[in-house]
C-alpha positions in Angstrom: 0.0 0.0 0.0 1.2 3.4 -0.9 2.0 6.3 1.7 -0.8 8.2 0.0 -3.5 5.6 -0.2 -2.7 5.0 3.7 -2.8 8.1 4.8 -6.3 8.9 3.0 -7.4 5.5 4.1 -6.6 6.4 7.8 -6.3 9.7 8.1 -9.8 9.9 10.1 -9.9 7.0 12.0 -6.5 8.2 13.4 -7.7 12.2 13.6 -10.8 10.9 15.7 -8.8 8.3 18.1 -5.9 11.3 18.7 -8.8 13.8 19.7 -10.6 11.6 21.9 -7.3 10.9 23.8 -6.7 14.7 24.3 -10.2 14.9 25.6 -9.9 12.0 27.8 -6.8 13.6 29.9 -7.7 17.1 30.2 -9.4 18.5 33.1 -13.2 18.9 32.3 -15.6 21.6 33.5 -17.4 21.0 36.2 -20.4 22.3 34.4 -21.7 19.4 32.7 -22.2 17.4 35.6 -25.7 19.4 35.8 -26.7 17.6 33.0 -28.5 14.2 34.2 -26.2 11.0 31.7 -24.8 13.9 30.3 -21.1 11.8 30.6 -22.2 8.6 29.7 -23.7 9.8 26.5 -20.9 11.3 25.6 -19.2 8.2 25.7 -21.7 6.2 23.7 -21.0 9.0 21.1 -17.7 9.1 20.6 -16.7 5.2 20.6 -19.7 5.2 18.3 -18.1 7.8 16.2 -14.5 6.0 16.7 -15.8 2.2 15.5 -17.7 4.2 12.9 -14.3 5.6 11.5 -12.9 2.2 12.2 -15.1 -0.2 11.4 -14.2 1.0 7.5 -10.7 -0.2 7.6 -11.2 -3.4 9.6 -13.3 -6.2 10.5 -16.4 -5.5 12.2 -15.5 -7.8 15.3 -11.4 -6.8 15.3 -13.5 -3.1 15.4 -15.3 -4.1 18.6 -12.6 -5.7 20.2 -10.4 -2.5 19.9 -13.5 -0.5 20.9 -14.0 -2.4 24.5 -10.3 -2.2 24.4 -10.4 1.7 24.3 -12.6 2.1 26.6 -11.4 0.0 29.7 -8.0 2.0 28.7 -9.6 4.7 28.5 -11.0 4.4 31.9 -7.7 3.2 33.5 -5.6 6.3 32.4 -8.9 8.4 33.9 -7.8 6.5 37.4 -3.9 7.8 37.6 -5.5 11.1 36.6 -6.2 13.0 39.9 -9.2 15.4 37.5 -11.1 12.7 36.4 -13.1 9.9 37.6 -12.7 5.9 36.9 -16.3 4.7 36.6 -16.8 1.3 35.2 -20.6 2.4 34.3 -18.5 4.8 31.4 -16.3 1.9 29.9 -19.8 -0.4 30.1 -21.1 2.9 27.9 -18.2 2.8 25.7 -18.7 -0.8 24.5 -21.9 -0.5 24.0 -21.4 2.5 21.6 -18.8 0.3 20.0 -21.5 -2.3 19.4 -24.2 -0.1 18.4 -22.2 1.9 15.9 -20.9 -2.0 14.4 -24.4 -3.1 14.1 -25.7 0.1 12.5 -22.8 0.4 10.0 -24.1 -2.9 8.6 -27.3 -0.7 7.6 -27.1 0.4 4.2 -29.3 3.5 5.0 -26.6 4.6 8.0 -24.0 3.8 5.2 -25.2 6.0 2.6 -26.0 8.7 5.2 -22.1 9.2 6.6 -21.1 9.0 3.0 -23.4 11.4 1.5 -21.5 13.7 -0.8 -22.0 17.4 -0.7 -20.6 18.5 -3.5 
């Protein structure tokens, strides 16, 4: 495979992972604790959004073993971080939007609807 065809074949998947990783080990605001599952939808969303990416390049179930991976890791960096909080309720959310995003891309309509082209 060529440098080019790599990089436009992973250029997202790896933009996505990198940014979720910043956002995992920064201090978050307070704020959105007000917000009643605000965090645990948040992590549906973005592991959904990471094995959506993913789930492109690889094999739907090498997709969902590196997205339960991600998020027990995830939540294991959390724990040396004295900011944020280990909860095992957010890695439990994190599979399952590992899962749901897997069993959705197999939908031609969710296909067609990431990949619509604008112009």
């Amino acid at each position: 495979m060529r440098f080019s065809s790599w990089l436009k074949a992973w250029f997202w998947p790896d933009l996505v992972i990198v940014t979720v990783f910043v956002l995992t080990v920064i201090p978050m605001p307070q704020e959105t604790a007000r917000i009643p599952f605000f965090d645990k939808i948040g992590h549906i969303l973005y592991t959904g959004l990471i094995a959506t990416v993913l789930v492109r390049q690889v094999r739907p179930w090498k997709t969902i073993v590196a997205g339960i991976c991600l998020s027990i890791g995830i939540e294991l960096i959390q724990y040396f971080l004295p900011w944020r909080e280990c909860e095992a309720a957010d890695a439990i959310c994190g599979s399952v939007g590992t899962v749901l995003a897997v069993v959705l891309y197999r939908a031609r309509w969710y296909r067609e609807t990431l990949e619509l082209r604008l112009w």
